[in-house]
C-alpha positions as CSV (number, residue, x, y, z in Angstrom):
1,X,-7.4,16.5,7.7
2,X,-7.0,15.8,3.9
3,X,-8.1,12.5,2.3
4,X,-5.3,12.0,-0.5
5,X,-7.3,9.1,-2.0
6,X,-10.8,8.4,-2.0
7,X,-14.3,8.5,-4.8
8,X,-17.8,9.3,-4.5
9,X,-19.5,5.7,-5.3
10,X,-21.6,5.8,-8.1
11,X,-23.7,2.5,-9.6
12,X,-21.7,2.3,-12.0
13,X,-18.1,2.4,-10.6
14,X,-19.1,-0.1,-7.4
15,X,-21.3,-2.7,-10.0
16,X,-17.8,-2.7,-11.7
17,X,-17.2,-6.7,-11.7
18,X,-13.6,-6.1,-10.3
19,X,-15.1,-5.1,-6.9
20,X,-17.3,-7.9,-6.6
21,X,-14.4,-9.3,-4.2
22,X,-14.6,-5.6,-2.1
23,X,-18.2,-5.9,-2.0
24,X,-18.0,-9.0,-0.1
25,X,-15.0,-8.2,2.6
26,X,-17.1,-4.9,3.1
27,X,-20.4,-6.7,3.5
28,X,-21.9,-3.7,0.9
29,X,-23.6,-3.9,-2.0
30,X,-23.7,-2.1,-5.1
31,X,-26.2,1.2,-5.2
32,X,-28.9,0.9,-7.3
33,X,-29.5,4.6,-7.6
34,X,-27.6,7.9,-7.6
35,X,-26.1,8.9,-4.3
36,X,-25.9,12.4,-4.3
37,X,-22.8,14.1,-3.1
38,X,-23.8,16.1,-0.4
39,X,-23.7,12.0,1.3
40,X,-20.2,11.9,0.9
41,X,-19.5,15.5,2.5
42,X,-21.5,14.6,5.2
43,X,-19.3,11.5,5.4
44,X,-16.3,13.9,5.8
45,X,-17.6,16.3,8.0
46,X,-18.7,13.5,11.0
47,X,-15.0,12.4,11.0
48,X,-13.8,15.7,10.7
49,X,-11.8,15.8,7.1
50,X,-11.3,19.0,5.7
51,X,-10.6,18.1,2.5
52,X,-10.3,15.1,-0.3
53,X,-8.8,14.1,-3.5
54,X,-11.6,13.3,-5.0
55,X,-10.8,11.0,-8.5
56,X,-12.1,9.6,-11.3
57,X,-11.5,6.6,-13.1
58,X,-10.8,4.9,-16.3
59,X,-10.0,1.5,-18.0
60,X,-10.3,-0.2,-21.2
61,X,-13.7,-0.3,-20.9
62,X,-14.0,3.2,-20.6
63,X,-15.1,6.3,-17.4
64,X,-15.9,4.4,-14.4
65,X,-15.8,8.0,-12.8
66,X,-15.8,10.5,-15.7
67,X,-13.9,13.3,-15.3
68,X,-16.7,15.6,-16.0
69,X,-18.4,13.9,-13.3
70,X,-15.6,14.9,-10.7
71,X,-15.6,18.4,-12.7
72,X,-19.2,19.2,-11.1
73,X,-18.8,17.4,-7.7
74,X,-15.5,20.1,-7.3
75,X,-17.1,22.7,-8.8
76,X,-20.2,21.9,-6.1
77,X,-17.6,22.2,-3.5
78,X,-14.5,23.6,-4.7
79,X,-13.0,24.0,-0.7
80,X,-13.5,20.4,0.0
81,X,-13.1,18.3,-3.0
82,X,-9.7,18.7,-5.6
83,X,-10.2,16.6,-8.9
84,X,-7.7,13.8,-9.8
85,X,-8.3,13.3,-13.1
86,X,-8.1,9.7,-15.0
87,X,-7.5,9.5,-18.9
88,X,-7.8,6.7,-21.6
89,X,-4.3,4.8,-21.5
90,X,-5.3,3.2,-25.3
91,X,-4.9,6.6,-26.4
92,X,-1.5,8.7,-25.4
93,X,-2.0,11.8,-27.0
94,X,-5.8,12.3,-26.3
95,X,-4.8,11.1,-22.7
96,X,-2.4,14.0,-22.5
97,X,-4.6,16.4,-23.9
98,X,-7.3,15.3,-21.2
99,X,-4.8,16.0,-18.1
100,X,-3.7,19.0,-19.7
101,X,-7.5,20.2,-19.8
102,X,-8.3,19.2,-16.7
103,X,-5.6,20.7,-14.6
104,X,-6.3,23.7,-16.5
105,X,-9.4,23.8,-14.7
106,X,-8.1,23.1,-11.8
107,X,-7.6,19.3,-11.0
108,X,-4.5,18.7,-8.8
109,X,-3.1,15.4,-10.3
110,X,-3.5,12.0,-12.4
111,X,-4.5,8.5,-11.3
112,X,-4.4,5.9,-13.4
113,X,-4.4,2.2,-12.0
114,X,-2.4,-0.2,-13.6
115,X,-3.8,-3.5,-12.7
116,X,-7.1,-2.1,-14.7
117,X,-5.4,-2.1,-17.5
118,X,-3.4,-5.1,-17.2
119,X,0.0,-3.6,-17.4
120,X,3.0,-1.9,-15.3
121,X,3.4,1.7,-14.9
122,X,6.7,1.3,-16.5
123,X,4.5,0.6,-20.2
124,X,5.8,2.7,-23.0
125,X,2.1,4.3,-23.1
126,X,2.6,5.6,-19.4
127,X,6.1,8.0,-20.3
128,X,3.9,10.5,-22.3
129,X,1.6,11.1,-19.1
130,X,4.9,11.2,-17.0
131,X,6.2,13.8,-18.9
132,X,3.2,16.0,-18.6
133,X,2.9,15.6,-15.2
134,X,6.2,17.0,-14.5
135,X,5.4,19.8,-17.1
136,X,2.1,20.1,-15.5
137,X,4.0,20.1,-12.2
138,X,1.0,17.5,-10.6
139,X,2.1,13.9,-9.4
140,X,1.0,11.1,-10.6
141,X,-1.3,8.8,-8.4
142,X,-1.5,5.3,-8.4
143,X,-2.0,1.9,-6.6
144,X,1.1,0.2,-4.9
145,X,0.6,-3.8,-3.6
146,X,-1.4,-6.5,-3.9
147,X,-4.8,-5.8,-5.5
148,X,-8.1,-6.1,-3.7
149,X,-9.8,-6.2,-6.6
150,X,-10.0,-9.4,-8.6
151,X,-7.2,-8.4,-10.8
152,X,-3.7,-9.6,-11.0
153,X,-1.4,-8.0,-8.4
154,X,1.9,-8.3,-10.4
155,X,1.7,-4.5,-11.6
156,X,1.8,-3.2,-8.5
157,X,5.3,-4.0,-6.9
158,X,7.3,-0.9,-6.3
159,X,10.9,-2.8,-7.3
160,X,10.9,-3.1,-9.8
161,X,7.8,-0.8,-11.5
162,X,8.2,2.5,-9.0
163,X,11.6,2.3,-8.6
164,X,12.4,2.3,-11.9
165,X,10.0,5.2,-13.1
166,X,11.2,7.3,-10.2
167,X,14.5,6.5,-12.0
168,X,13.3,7.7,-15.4
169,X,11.5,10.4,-14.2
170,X,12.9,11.9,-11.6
171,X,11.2,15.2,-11.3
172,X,7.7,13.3,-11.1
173,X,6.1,13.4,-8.1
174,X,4.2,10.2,-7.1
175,X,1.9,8.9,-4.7
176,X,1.8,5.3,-4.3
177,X,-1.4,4.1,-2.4
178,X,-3.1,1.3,-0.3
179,X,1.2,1.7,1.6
180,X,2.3,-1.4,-0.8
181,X,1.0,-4.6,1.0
182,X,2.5,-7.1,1.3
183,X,5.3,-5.3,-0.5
184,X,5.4,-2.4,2.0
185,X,9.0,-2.5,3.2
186,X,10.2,-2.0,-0.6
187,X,7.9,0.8,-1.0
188,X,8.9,2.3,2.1
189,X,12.8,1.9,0.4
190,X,11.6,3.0,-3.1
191,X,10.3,5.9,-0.9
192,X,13.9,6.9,0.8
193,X,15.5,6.0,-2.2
194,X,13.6,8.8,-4.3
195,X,12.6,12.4,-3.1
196,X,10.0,12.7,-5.0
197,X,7.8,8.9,-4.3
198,X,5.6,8.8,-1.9
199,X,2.9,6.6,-0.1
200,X,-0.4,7.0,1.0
201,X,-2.3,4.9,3.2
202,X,-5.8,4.4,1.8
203,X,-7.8,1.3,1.8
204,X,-6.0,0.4,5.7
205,X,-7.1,1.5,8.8
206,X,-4.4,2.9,11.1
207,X,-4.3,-0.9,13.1
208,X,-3.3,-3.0,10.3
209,X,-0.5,-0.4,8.9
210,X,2.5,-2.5,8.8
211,X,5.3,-2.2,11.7
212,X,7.5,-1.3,9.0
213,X,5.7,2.1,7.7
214,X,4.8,3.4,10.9
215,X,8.9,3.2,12.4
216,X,8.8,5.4,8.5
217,X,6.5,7.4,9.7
218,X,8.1,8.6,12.3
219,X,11.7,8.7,11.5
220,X,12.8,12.8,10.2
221,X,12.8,11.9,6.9
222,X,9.8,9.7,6.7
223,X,7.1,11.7,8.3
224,X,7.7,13.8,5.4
225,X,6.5,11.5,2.9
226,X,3.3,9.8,4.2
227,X,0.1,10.6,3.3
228,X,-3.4,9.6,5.4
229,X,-5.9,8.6,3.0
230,X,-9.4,6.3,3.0
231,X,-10.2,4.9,-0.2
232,X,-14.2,5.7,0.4
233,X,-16.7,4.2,0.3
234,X,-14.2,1.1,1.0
235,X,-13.1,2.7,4.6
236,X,-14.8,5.4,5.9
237,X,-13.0,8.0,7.4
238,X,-14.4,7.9,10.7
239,X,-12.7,3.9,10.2
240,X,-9.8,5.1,9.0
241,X,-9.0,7.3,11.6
242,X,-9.4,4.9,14.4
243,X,-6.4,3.6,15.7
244,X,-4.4,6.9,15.1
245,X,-3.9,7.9,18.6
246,X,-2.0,4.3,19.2
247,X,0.9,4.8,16.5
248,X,2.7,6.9,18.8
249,X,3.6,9.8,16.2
250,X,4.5,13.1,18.0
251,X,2.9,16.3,17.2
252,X,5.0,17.1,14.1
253,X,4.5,13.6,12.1
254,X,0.5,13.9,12.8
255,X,0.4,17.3,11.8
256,X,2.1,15.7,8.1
257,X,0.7,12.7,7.9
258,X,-3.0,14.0,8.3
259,X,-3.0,17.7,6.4
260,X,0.6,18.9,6.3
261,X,2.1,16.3,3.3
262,X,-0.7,16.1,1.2
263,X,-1.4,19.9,1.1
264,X,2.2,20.1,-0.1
265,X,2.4,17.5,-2.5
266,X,-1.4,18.6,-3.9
267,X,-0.2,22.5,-3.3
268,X,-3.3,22.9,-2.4
């Protein structure tokens, strides 16, 4: 199994005020000290998960997850955890010269969240990124639906945003997560529209994916381009593989959804 979205939870990414609203569904609270990240292997290996994209993130603020920081956890473990870097948005051309840096070393895409930064992914200040991505030949990772967080949820509708840099951009690969809610049926079109758009399920466990992404799931096109995914620390990934066995996916659409997709789409 490969996790195409989760982070190792630091202090200072889960103290971010934005989760306060996560803290609460999740009854958690924000660690007061390092967790080291031998904890979040040993997370993967009781459910079984071979590997994770591991990310970092950044807003205006700055590194909530420096990439450095996801640059030693890989290094640490370079079989089970495959950077996803974040950059500055403020700053284009540094942010370009970040990704190309870090996949350079090795990191296997870009995430960059719009609702942190106030803005759709169809901003002028995304297209430089875009371009590099499809230069770099890593997709570009992001967050599709409402947002959990207390942040607006505007910039994450695939029609128009997704749909229309899939348009633009139609070499880039992208991975939409958290499947879109409560916009997943257009994500699921945006997603037979486009070759290259994707969706990953992080931040739902398997019984509250919508009706609509599992028929996806296992029609011949679709089982092609879903991804399984947790969003740790959210959902654990003993939680979100519960419920797995009840979608009624045959052998082949497991295989993709849980290792298959996301090893291609990584190329890992």
């Amino acid at each position: 199994m490969i996790d195409a979205w989760m982070q190792h939870p630091t202090p200072g990414f889960l103290s971010h005020p934005a989760f306060a609203s996560l803290m609460r569904w999740t009854g958690q609270e924000p660690p007061t000290e390092e967790i080291p990240i031998a904890a979040t292997i040993e997370s993967m290996d009781a459910a079984g998960v071979d590997a994770a994209m591991l990310s970092a993130w950044h807003g205006p603020s700055g590194p909530m997850i420096g990439n450095d920081q996801v640059a030693a956890w890989a290094a640490e473990h370079p079989d089970r955890l495959h950077g996803i870097a974040s950059v500055d948005l403020s700053r284009p051309m540094e942010a370009v010269r970040e990704l190309r840096r870090r996949v350079e070393e090795g990191f296997k895409g870009l995430r960059v969240l719009p609702w942190l930064w106030h803005t759709p992914p169809t901003d002028r200040r995304f297209y430089p990124l875009f371009a590099a991505c499809v230069e770099l030949g890593v997709p570009f990772c992001t967050q599709v639906g409402h947002t959990g967080p207390l942040m607006p949820s505007e910039p994450g509708r695939p029609i128009p945003y997704i749909d229309q840099v899939a348009i633009d951009f139609p070499e880039l690969v992208i991975v939409g997560g958290h499947i879109g809610y409560p916009w997943t049926e257009e994500m699921v079109a945006v997603c037979r529209k486009h070759e290259n758009v994707y969706i990953d399920t992080s931040a739902y466990t398997p019984r509250r994916y919508p009706p609509e992404l599992v028929a996806y799931m296992k029609s011949k096109s679709g089982r092609r381009k879903v991804l399984w995914g947790t969003n740790f620390p959210m959902i654990g990934p003993a939680a979100a593989q519960e419920g797995i066995d009840d979608l009624g996916l045959d052998d082949e659409a497991r295989e993709l959804f849980l290792d298959g997709n996301a090893r291609r789409v990584f190329k890992l």
